[in-house]
TORKOL-4160 file (C-alpha; in steps of 0.2 Angstrom, whole numbers, padded with zeros to 4 digits, m for minus):
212
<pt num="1" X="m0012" Y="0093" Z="m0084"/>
<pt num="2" X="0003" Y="0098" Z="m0093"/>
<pt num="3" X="0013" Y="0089" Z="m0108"/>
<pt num="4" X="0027" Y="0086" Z="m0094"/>
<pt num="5" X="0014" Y="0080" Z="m0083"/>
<pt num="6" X="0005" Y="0068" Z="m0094"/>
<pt num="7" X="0022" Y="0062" Z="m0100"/>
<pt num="8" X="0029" Y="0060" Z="m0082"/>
<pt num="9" X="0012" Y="0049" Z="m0078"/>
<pt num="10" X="0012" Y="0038" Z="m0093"/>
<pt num="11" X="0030" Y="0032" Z="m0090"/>
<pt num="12" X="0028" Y="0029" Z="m0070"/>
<pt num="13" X="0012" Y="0018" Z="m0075"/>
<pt num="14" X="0024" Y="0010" Z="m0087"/>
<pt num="15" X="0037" Y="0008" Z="m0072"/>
<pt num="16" X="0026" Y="0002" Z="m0062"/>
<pt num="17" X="0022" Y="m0012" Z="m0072"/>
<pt num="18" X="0040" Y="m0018" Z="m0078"/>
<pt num="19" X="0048" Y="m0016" Z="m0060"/>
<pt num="20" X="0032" Y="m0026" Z="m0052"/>
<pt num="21" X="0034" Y="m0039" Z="m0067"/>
<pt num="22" X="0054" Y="m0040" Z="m0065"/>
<pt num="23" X="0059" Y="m0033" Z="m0050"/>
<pt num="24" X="0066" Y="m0016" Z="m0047"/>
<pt num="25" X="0082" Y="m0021" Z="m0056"/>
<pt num="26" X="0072" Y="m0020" Z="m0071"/>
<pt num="27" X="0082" Y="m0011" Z="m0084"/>
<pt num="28" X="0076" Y="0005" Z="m0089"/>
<pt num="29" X="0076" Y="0003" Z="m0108"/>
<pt num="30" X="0062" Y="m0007" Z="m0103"/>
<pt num="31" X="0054" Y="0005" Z="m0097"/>
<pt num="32" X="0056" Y="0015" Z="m0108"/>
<pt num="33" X="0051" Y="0003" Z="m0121"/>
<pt num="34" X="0034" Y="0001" Z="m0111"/>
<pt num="35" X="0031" Y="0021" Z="m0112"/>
<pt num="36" X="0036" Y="0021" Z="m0130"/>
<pt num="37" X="0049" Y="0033" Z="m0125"/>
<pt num="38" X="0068" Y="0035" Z="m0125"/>
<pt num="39" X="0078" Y="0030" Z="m0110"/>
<pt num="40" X="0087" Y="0045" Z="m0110"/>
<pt num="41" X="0069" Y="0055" Z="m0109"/>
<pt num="42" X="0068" Y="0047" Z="m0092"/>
<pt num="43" X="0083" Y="0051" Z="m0087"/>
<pt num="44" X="0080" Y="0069" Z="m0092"/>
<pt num="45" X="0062" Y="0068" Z="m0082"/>
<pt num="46" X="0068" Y="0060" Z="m0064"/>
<pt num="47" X="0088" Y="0060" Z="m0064"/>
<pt num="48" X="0090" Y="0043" Z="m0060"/>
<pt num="49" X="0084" Y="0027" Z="m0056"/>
<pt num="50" X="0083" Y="0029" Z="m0037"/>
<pt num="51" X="0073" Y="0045" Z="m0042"/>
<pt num="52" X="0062" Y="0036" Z="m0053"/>
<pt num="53" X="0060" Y="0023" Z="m0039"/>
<pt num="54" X="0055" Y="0036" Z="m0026"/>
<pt num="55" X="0041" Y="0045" Z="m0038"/>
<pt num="56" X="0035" Y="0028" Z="m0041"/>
<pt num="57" X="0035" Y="0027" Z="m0022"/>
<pt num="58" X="0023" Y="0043" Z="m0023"/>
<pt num="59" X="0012" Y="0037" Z="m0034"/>
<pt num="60" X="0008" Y="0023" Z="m0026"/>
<pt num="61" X="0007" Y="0031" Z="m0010"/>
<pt num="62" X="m0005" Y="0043" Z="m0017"/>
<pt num="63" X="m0018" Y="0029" Z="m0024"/>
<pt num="64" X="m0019" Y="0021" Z="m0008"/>
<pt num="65" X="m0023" Y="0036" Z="0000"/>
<pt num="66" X="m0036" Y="0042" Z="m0011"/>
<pt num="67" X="m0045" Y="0023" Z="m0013"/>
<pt num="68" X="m0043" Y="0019" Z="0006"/>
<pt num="69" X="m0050" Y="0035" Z="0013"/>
<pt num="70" X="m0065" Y="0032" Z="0003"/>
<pt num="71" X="m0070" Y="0017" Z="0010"/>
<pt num="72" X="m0066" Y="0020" Z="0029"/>
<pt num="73" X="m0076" Y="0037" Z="0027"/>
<pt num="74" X="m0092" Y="0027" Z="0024"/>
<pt num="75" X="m0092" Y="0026" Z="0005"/>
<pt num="76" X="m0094" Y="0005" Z="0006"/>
<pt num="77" X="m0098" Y="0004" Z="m0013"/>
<pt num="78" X="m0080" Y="0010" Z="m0017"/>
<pt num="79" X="m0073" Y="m0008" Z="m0009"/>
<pt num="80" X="m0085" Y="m0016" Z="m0022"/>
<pt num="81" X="m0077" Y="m0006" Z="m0034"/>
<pt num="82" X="m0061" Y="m0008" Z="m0030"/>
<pt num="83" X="m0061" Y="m0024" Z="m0032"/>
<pt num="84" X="m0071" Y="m0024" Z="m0047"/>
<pt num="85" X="m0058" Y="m0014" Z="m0055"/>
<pt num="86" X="m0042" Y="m0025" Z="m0048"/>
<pt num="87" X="m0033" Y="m0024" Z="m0066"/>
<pt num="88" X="m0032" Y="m0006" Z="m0063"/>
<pt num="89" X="m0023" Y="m0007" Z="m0046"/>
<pt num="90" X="m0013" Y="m0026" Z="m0049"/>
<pt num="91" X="0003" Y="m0013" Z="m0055"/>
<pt num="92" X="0003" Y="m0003" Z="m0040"/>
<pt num="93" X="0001" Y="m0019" Z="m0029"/>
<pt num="94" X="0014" Y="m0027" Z="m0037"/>
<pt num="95" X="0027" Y="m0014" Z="m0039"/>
<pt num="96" X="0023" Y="m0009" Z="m0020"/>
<pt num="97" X="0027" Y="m0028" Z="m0015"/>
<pt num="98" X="0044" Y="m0028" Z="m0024"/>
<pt num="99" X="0048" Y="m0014" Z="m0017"/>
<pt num="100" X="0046" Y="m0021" Z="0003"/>
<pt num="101" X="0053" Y="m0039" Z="m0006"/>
<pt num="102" X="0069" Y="m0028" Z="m0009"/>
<pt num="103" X="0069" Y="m0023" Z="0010"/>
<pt num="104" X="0082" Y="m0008" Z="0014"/>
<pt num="105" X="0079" Y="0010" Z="0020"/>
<pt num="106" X="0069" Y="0014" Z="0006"/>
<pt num="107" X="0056" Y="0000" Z="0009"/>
<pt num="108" X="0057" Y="0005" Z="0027"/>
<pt num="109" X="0053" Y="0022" Z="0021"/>
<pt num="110" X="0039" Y="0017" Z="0010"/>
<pt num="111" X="0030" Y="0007" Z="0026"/>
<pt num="112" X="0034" Y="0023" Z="0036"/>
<pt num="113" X="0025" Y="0034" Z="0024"/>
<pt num="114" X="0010" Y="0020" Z="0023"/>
<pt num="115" X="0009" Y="0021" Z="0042"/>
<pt num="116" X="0006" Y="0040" Z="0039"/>
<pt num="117" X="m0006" Y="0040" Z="0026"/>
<pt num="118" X="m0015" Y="0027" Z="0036"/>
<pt num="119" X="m0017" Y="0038" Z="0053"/>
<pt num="120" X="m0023" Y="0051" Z="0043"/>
<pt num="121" X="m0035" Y="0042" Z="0034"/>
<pt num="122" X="m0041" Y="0031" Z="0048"/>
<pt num="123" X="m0041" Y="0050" Z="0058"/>
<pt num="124" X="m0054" Y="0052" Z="0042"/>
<pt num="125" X="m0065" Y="0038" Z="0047"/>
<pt num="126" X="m0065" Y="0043" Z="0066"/>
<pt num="127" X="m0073" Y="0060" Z="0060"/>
<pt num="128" X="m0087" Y="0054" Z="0051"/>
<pt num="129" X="m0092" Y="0041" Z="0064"/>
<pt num="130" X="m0088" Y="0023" Z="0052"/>
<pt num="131" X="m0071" Y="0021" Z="0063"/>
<pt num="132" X="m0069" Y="0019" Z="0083"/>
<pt num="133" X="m0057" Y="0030" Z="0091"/>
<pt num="134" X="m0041" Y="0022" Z="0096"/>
<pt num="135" X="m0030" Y="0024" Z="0113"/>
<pt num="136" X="m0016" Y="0026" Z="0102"/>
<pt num="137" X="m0020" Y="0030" Z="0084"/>
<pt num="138" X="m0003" Y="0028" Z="0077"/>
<pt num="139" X="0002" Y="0013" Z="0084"/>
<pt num="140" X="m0016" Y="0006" Z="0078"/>
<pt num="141" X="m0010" Y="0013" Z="0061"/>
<pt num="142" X="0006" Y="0003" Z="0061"/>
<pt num="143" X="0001" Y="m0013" Z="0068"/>
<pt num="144" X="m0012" Y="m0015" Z="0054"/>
<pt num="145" X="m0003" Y="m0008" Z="0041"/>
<pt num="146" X="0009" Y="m0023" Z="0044"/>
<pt num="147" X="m0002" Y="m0032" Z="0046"/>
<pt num="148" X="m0010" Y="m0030" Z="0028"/>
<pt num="149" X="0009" Y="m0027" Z="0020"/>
<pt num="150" X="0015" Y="m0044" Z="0027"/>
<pt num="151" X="0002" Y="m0053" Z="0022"/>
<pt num="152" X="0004" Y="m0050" Z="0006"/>
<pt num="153" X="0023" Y="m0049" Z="0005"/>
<pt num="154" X="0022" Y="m0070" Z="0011"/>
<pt num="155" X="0014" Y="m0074" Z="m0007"/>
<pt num="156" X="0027" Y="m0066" Z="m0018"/>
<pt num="157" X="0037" Y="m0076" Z="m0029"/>
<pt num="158" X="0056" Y="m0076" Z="m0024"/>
<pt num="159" X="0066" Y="m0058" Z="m0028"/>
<pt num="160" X="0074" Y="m0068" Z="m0043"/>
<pt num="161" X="0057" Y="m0073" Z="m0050"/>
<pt num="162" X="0046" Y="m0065" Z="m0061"/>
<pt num="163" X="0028" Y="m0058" Z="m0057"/>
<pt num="164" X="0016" Y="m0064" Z="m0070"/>
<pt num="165" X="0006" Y="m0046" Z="m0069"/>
<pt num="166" X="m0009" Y="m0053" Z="m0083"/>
<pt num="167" X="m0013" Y="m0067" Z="m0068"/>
<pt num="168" X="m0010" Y="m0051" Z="m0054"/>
<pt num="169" X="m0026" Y="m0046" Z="m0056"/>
<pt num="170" X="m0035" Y="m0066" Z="m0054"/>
<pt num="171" X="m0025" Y="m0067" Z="m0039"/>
<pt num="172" X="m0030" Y="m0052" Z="m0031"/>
<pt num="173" X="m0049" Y="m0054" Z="m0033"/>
<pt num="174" X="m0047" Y="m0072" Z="m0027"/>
<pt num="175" X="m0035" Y="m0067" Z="m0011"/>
<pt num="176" X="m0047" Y="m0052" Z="m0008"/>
<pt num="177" X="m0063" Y="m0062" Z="m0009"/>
<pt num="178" X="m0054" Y="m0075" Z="0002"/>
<pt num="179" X="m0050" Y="m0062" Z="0017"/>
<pt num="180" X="m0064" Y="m0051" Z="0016"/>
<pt num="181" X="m0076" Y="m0058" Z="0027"/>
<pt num="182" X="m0067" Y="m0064" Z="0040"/>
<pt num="183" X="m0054" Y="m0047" Z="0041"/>
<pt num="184" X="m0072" Y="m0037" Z="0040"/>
<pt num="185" X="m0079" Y="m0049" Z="0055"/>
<pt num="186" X="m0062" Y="m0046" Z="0063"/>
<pt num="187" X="m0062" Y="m0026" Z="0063"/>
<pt num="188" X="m0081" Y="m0028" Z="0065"/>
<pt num="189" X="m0084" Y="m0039" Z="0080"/>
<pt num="190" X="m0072" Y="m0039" Z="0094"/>
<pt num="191" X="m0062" Y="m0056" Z="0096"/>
<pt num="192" X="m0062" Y="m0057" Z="0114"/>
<pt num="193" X="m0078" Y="m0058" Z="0122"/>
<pt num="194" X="m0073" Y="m0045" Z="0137"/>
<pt num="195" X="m0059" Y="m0035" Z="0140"/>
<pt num="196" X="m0049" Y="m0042" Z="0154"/>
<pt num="197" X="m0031" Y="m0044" Z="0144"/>
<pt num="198" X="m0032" Y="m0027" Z="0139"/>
<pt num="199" X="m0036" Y="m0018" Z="0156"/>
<pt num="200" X="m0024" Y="m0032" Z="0163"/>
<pt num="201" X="m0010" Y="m0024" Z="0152"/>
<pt num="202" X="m0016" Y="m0007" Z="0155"/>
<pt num="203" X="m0013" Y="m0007" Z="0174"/>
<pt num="204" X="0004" Y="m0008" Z="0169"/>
<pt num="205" X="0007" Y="0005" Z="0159"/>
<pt num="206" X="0016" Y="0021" Z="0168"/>
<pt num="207" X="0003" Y="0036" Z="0170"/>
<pt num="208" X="0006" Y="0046" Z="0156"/>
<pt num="209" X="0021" Y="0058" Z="0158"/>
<pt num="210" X="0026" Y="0046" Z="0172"/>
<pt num="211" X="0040" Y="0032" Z="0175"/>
<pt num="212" X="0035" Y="0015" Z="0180"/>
């Protein structure tokens, strides 16, 4: 990696950090203080703040990709390990929940690009057996990508308030440890015991290419 490069990475970990501790308001100069570089050298690396924002956005992105698609391709030891590690990820998690908290286009965009990654990777899983095909894989993608987003977006604290990101990481291995069996028994065991609601709602459906 380049200078650029490793200069470009150490100041979105550090914005990271400061906007999931303060919001995405967060001044820069704190930022830039958390780097233990200039303001101005951001300014100079991304442009702006929307800039900086939307590399944040990429970063992030690009974790969960990488960390999701090795659990839903078979590898079960990396969800050990990620939660082992939750320190590592309590920036990523709490910037990406300021950023929905803030709401907009640019949230809707960042939920967008998760539904991407989560099709591609879920598309991943179905490859190497350890996920079941779906009917539509990316409305499957959407529906739990919500699903997970909103769950955590309802134990924020309020836009205004701060995000204690030392206790981030507690709260993250208690939250995980809480849902993980029963979101595991969830995707593992079917909730209904036959499929009469969904061949029900399937008689209704238009063929495909058809009109009702």
């Amino acid at each position: 990696m380049s200078d650029r490069g490793r200069t470009d990475e150490h100041i979105l970990r550090a914005a990271l950090a400061r906007f999931a501790v303060e919001g995405l308001r967060a001044p820069l100069r704190r930022v830039a203080e958390d780097a233990g570089v200039s303001a101005g050298l951001i300014i100079h690396h991304f442009g702006t703040r929307d800039a900086l924002l939307a590399a944040c956005d990429a970063h992030a992105l690009e974790i969960a990709r990488r960390e999701k698609t090795k659990v839903v391709t078979g590898d079960s030891a990396a969800l050990l390990t990620q939660l082992a590690q939750a320190e590592e990820y309590a920036p990523v998690v709490g910037y990406v929940l300021r950023r929905l908290q803030a709401g907009g286009p640019l949230a809707q965009q960042l939920v967008g690009d998760f539904v991407d990654d989560a099709a591609a990777y879920l598309a991943a899983g179905e490859e190497t057996g350890t996920i079941s095909p779906s009917r539509d894989p990316k409305a499957r993608a959407q529906v739990l990508t919500e699903m997970a987003l909103g769950a955590l977006v309802l134990q924020l604290p309020g836009d205004a308030d701060p995000l204690d990101l030392e206790d981030l990481p507690r709260w993250m291995r208690d939250y995980s440890t809480k849902i993980l069996l029963p979101v595991l028994e969830l995707y593992t065991q079917p909730l209904l015991t036959d499929a009469t609601l969904l061949e029900a709602v399937l008689a209704e459906q238009p063929p495909e290419g058809g009109t009702p």
